[in-house]
C-alpha positions in Angstrom: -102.1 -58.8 10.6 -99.5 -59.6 13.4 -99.7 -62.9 14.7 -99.6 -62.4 18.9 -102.6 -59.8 17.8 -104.6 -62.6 15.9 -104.1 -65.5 18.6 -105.4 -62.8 21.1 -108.0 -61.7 19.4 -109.2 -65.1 19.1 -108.4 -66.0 23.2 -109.9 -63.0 23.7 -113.6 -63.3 21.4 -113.7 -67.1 23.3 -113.4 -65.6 26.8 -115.7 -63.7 26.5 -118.4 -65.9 24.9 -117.5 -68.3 27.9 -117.9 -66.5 31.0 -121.4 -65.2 29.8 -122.4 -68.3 30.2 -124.6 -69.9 33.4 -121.7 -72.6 33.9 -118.9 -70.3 34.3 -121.5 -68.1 37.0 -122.2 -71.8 39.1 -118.5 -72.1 39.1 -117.7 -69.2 40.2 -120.2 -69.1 43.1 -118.9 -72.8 43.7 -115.4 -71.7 44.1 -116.2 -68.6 46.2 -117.9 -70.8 48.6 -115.0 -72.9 49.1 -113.1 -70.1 50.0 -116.0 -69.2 52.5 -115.8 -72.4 53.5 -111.7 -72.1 54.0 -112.4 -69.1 55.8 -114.4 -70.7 58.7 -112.8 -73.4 58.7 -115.0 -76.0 57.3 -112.5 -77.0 54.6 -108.9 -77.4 56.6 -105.8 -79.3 56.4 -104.6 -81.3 58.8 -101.2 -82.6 59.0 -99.1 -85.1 61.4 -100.6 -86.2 64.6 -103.2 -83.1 64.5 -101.9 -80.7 63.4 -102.2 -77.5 61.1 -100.6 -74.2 60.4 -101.4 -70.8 62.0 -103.2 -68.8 60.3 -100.8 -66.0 58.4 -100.4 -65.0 55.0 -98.4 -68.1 53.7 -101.0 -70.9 55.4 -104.1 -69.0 53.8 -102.2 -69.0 50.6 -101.5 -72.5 50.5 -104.6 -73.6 51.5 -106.5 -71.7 49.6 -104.4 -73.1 46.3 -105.1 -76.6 47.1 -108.5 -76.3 47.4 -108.6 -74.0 44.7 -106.5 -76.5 42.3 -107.9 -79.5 43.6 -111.5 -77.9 43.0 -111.0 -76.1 39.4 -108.8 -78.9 38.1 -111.9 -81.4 38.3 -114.8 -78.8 37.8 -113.0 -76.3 35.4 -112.1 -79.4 32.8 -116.1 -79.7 32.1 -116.6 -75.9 32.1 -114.1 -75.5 29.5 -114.1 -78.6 27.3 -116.8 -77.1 24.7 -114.7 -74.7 22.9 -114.0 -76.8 19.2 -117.3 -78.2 19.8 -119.3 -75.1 19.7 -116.9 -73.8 16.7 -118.4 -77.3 14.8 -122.0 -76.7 15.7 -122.0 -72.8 14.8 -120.8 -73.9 11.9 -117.5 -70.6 12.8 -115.1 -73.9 12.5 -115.7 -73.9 8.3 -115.1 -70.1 8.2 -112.3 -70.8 9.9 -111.1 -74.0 8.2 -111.2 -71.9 4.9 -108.3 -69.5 6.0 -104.4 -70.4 6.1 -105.0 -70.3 9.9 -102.2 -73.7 10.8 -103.8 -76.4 13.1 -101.4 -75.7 16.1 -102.4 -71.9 16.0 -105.8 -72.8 16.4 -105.3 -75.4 19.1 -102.7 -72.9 20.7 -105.4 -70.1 20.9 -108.1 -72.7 22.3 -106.1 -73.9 25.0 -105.0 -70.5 26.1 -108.7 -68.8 26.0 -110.1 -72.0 28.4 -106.7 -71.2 30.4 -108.0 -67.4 30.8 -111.6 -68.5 32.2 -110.0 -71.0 34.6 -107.2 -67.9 35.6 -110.0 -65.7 36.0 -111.6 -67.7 38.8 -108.2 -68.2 40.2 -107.8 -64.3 40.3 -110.7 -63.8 41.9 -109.7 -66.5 44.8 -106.6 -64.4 45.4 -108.6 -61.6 45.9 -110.5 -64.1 48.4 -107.8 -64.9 50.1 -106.8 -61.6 50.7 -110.0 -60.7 52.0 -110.0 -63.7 54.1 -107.0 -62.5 56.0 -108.5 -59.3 56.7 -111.7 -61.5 58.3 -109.2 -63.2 60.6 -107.4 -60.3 63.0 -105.0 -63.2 63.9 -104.0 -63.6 60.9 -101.7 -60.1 60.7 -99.6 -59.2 59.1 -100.1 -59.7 55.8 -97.7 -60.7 53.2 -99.1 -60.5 49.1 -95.8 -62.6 48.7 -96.8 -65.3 51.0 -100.4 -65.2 50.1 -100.1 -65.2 46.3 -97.1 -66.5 45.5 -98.8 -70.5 45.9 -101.6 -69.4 43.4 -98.6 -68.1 40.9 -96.7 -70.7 40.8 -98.7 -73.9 41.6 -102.5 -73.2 40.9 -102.2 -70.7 37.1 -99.5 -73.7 36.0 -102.3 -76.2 36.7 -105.0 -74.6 34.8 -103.3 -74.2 32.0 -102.5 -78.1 32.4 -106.3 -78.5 32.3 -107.1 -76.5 29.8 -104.5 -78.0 27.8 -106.6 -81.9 28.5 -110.0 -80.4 28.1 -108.4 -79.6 24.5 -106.6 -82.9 23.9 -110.1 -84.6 24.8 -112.3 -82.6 22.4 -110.0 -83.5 19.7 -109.5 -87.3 20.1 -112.0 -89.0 18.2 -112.8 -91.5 21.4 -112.4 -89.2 24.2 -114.2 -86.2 23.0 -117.9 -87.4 24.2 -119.3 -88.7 27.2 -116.2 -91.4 27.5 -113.8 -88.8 27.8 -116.0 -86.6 30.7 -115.8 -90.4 32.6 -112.7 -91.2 32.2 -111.2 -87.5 33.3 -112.5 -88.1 36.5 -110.5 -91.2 37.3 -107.7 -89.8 35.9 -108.1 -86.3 38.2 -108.7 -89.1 40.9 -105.7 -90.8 39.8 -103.6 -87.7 40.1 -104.4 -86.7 43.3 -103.3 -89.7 44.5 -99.7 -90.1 42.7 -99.9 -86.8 44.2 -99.8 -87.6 47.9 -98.1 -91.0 47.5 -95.4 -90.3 44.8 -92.5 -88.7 45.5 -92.6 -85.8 42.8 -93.7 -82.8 42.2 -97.7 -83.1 41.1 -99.5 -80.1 39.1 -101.9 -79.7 42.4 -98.5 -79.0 44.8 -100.0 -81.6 47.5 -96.3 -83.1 47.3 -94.8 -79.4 47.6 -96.8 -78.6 50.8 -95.9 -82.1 52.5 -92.6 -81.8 52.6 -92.4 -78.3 53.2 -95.1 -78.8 56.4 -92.6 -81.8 57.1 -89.6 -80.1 57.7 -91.4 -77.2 59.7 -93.2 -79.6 61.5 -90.0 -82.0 62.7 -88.7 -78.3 64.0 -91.0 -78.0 65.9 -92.2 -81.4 67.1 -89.2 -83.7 66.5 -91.4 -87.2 67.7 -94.0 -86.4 65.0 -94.4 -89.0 62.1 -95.8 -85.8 60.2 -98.2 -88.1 58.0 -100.2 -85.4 55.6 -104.2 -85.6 55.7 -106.3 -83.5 53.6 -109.6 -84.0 55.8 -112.8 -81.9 55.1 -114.7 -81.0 58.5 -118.4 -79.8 58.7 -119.1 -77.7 62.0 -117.8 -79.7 64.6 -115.0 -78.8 67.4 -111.6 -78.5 65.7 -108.9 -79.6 68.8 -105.5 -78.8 66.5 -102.5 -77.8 67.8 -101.1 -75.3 65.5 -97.4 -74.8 64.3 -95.9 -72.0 62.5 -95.5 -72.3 59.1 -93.8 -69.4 56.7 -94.0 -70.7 53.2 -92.8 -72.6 50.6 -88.8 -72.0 50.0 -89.7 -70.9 46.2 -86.2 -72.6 45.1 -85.0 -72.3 41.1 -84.8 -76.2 41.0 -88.9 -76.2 42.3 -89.3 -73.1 39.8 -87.5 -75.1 37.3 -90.2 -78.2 37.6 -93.5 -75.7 37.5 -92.0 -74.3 34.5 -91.9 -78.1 32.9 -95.5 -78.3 34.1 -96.0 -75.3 31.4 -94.1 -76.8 29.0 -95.7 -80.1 29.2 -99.7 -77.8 28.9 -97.9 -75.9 25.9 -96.4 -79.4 24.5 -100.3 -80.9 24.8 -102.3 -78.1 23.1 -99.7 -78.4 20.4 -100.2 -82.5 20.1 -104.0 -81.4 20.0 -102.8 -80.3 16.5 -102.0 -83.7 15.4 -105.7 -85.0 15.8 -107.4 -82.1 15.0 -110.0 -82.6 11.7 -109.6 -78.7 11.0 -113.4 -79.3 10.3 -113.5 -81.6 7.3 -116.1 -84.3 7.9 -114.2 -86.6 5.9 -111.4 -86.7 8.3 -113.8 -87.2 11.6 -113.2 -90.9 12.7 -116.4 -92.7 14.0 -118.0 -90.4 12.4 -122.4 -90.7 12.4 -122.2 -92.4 8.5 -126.0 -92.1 6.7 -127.5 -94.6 4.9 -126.7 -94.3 1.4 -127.9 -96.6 -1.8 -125.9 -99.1 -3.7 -123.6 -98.0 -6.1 -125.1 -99.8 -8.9 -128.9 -99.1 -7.9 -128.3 -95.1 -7.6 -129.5 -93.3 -10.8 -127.1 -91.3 -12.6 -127.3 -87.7 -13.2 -128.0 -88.7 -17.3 -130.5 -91.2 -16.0 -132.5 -88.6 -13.8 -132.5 -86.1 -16.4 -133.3 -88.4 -19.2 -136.5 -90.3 -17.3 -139.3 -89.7 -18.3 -142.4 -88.7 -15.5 -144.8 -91.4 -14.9 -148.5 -91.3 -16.8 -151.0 -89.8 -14.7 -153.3 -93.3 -14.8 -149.6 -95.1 -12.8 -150.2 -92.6 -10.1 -152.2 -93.9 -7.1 -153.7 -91.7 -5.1 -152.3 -90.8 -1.4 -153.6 -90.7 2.0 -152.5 -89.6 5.3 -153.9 -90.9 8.3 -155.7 -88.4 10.7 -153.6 -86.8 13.0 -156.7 -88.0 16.1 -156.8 -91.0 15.2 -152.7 -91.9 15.3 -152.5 -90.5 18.4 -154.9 -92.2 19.8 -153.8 -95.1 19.2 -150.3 -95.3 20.4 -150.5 -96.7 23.3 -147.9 -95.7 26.6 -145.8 -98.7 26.2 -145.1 -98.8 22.7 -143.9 -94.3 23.7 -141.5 -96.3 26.5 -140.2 -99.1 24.1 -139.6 -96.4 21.3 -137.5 -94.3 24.1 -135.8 -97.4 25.0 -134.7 -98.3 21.3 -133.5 -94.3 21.2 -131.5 -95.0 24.6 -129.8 -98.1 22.6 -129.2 -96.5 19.8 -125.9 -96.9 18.1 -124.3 -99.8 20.7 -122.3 -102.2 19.9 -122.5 -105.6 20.5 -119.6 -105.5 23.3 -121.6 -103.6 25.2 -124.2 -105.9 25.9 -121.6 -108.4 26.0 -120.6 -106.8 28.9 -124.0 -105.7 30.5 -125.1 -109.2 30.3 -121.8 -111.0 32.1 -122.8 -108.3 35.0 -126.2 -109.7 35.2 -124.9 -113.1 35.4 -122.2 -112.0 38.1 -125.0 -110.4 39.5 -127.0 -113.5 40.1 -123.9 -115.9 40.7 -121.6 -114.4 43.2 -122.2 -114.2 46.9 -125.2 -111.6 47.5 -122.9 -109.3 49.5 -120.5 -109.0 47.2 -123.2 -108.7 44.2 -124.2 -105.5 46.0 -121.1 -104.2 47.0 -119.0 -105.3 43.8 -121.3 -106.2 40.5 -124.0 -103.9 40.9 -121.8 -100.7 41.5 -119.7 -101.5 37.8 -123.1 -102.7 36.4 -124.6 -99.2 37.1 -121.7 -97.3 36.2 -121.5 -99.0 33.1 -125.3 -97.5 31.4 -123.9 -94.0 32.0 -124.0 -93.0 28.6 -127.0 -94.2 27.9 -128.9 -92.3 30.9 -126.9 -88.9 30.4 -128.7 -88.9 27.0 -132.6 -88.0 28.8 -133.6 -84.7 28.5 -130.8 -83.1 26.2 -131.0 -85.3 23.2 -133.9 -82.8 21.6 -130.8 -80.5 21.6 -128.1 -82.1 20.8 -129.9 -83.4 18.0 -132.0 -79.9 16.9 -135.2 -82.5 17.3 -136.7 -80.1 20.0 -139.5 -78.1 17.6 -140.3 -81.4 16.4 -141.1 -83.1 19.7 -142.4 -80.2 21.7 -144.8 -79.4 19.1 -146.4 -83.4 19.2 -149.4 -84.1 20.7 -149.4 -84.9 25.1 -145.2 -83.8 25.0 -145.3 -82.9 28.3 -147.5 -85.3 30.0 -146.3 -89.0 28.3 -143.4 -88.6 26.2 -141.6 -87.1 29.5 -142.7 -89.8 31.8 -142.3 -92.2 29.3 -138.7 -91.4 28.7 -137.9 -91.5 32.7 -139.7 -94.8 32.4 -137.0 -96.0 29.8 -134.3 -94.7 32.2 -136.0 -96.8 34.6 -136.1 -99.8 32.4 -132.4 -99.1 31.8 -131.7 -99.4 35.8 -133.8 -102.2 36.1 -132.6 -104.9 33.4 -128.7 -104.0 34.3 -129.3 -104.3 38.2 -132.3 -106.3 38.2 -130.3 -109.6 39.3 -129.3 -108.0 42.8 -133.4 -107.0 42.7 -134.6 -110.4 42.2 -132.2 -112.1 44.9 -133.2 -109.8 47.2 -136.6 -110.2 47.1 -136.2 -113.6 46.8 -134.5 -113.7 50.6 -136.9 -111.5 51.3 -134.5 -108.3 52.5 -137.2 -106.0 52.1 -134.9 -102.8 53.7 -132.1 -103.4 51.1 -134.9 -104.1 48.1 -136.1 -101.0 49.2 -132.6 -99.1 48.3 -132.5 -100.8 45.5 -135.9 -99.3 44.3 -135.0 -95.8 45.4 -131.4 -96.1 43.7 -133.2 -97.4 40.1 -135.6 -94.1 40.0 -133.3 -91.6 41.4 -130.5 -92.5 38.7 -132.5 -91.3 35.8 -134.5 -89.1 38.0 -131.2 -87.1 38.1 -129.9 -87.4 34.5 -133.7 -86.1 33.3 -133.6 -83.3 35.8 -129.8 -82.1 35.2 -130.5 -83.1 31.0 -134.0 -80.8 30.6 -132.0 -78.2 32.9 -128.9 -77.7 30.8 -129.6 -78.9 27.6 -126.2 -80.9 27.8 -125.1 -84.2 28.9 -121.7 -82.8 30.6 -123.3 -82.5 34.1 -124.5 -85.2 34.6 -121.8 -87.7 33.4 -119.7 -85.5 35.4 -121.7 -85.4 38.5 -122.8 -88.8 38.5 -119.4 -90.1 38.1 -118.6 -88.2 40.9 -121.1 -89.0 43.7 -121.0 -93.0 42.7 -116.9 -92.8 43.3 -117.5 -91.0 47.1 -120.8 -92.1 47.5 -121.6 -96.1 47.0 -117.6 -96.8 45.4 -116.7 -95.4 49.3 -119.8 -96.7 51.1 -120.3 -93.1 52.5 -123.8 -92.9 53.8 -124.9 -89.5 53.3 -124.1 -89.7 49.1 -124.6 -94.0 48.9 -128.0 -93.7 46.6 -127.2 -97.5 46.0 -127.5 -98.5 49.4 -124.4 -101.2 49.3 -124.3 -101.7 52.7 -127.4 -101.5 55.5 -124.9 -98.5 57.4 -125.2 -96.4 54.7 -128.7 -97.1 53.1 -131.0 -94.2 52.8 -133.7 -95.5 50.9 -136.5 -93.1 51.9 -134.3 -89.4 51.3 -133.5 -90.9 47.9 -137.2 -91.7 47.0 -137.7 -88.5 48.0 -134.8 -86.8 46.0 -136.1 -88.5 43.1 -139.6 -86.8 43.5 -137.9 -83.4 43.9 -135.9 -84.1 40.9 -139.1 -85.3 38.5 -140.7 -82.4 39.4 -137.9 -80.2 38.5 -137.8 -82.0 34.7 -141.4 -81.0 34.8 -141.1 -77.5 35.2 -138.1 -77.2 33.3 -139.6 -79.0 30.0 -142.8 -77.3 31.1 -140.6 -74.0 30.4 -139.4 -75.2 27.5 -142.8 -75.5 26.0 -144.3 -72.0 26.6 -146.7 -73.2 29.7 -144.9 -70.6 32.0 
């Protein structure tokens, strides 16, 4: 069979598969809002001394790409980094391994079928933009040029940049799991910034639009210091004075440096080759290893052919314990320790090396900075640990087993929150005791609201998806804007009395419980 015909049958069977699935559907609506949102003007960019561009074809293109890049980029990367993962757990990857198929054919094809879901949300967008032109009457004429041109040749080059990581993190033995989905986000953070502050030509084109608004801008307004702003605005009055702006001057030397962008995507899928196990176990590193016996104390195949059965009389006779009567004696606590030891499972001593000096930091620097410093790394740090509640049963295929034990929904669910809760306490629980040691019952109060709602929300988004991606990905999120940034509508920490919201967060983490309920509820045949 021809080769192009077998790496597109292959893009093709994975696309498909993908955008079937609920994630690809939430995406979707979540990028289609923004471009509602572009489109009234909630999400606008403001550059210089208040300014932004008049609405025509080229300003709704480029906007609508950098939201659209900035947007997918972060989002698309968790939407997409599943693919060599589910080939593993359908156990497809063997069938695969077993034919002459090379490794960097096989990463090649991944990386361009996540590159086809992430251009098929960028497709649709243009067709947003173009429909958002029509909504605007000022907007006229339109040029397809001018509108599409910035999704071409700045947004498609980046996805295929991201699909490319998503790949090169599913194949690196460290980076694969929940480390990589944390770490991704400080490097998209990181990027963003070179981005704006470097002088080159980023993936997202935030460096392209500057100093093409800069030039336009000093044309028109010679005394401006034309600093760029990417601000988003809720409702409000929007007082900018407006400039004409036609485009980006498509040059072969900025041509020349998106097409290095695609090299550099191609040049990644293909190093995803080097790491990838082709599915052999025995190549996986940090690998799950089972417990196996001693060389010199496991039998040999003569031995346990050879051995002769015990005498009926050496037998004792066996008796299991009455289902009723186990049950009821384990006790609620000894349910929340046993969650506990499942949360701890597998660390290594380094990490609660590491937990521990927080707790001392905790309770020996100065209490503002404990609040604003310590206890934002030492609840950043248990991430792994909470993203684990309410998707382990499926990760691990332990979900017949514990749905079908006795009181499922009504203690082993509380009592895993109660772990998560346990979790939150013990790693924050030095800024907790100095603060109701001085008595600052308003910030003791955050404190409390911030220690439920964390696993509230890792229960809720675990029972809902089955999968730790979204919250790791989430979380990680909303604690870099929210408590990193002190911003008071998302700081769930409370790290400063400006931005505490103790009493919405209690609340959110009601909302959230009750959601885990239904959900696992669901999951049991109740409804």
């Amino acid at each position: 069979m021809n080769t192009l015909r077998v790496l597109y049958h292959m893009a093709r069977a994975d696309f498909l598969e993908r955008v079937r699935r609920y994630s690809f559907l939430l995406t979707l609506a979540g990028a289609l809002y923004l471009a509602y949102a572009v489109a009234t003007e909630k999400v606008f960019i403001a550059v210089g001394d208040g300014y932004r561009g008049l609405y025509n074809s080229a300003w709704i293109g480029i906007l609508m790409t950098i939201c659209c890049t900035t947007f997918l980029s972060l989002v698309g990367f968790y939407v997409v980094k599943n693919s060599v993962q589910r080939d593993s757990d359908t156990r497809v990857g063997r069938i695969l391994a077993a034919t002459p198929m090379p490794k960097a054919f096989y990463t090649l094809a991944k990386a361009l079928s996540n590159f086809a879901v992430l251009a098929c949300m960028v497709l649709l967008l243009m067709v947003a933009a173009l429909a958002m032109q029509f909504m605007r009457p000022d907007a006229r004429p339109i040029s397809l040029w001018q509108l599409w041109s910035p999704f071409l040749f700045i947004a498609l080059p980046a996805m295929l940049l991201t699909a490319s990581l998503a790949l090169l993190f599913e194949t690196l033995p460290i980076l694969r799991g929940g480390v990589g989905n944390v770490l991704y986000f400080f490097l998209w953070t990181f990027g963003l910034v070179m981005g704006a502050e470097a002088h080159v030509d980023d993936p997202s084109g935030i460096q392209l639009l500057y100093r093409s608004t800069r030039a336009a801008l000093h044309a028109s307004d010679p005394n401006d210091s034309t600093k760029f702003a990417f601000q988003l605005s809720i409702g409000g009055d929007h007082a900018y004075r407006t400039f004409v702006w036609n485009g980006i001057d498509w040059t072969p030397k900025i041509l020349l440096v998106r097409l290095l962008w695609v090299a550099a995507a191609i040049a990644l899928a293909l190093l995803a080759s080097v790491f990838f196990h082709r599915f052999d176990p025995a190549k996986e590193w940090m690998r799950r290893r089972t417990a196996v016996l001693p060389a010199s104390s496991a039998p040999t195949q003569s031995e346990e052919i050879t051995q002769a059965p015990l005498p009926v009389s050496m037998i004792s006779a066996s008796h299991l314990t009455p289902l009723v009567r186990r049950s009821t004696r384990l006790r609620f606590p000894q349910l929340v320790a046993s969650e506990l030891r499942l949360l701890l499972k597998g660390q290594r001593w380094w990490w609660y090396a590491v937990a521990a000096g927080l707790l001392i930091g905790e309770l020996a620097s100065p209490l503002a900075s404990a609040r604003e410093g310590v206890l934002l790394v030492a609840w950043i740090w248990p991430i792994l640990l909470w993203s684990q509640m309410g998707c382990r049963e499926s990760r691990c295929a332990t979900g017949p087993l514990i749905f079908s034990s006795e009181h499922a929904l009504t203690r082993q669910l509380p009592a895993l929150w109660t772990a998560g809760v346990a979790v939150a306490t013990l790693t924050g629980g030095g800024v907790g005791i100095r603060l109701l040691m001085t008595r600052d019952w308003p910030s003791l109060a955050a404190w409390i609201s911030a220690a439920i709602f964390i696993p509230s929300l890792a229960l809720a988004l675990g029972v809902s998806s089955g999968t730790s991606i979204p919250f790791e990905a989430l979380y990680t999120a909303w604690w870099y804007m929210g408590p990193a940034h002190h911003l008071p509508t998302l700081d769930f920490i409370g790290t400063t009395s400006a931005s505490s919201r103790p009493a919405d967060y209690a609340l959110a983490a009601l909302i959230l419980l009750a959601i885990s309920y239904a959900g696992r509820r669901v999951r049991l045949g109740y409804a």
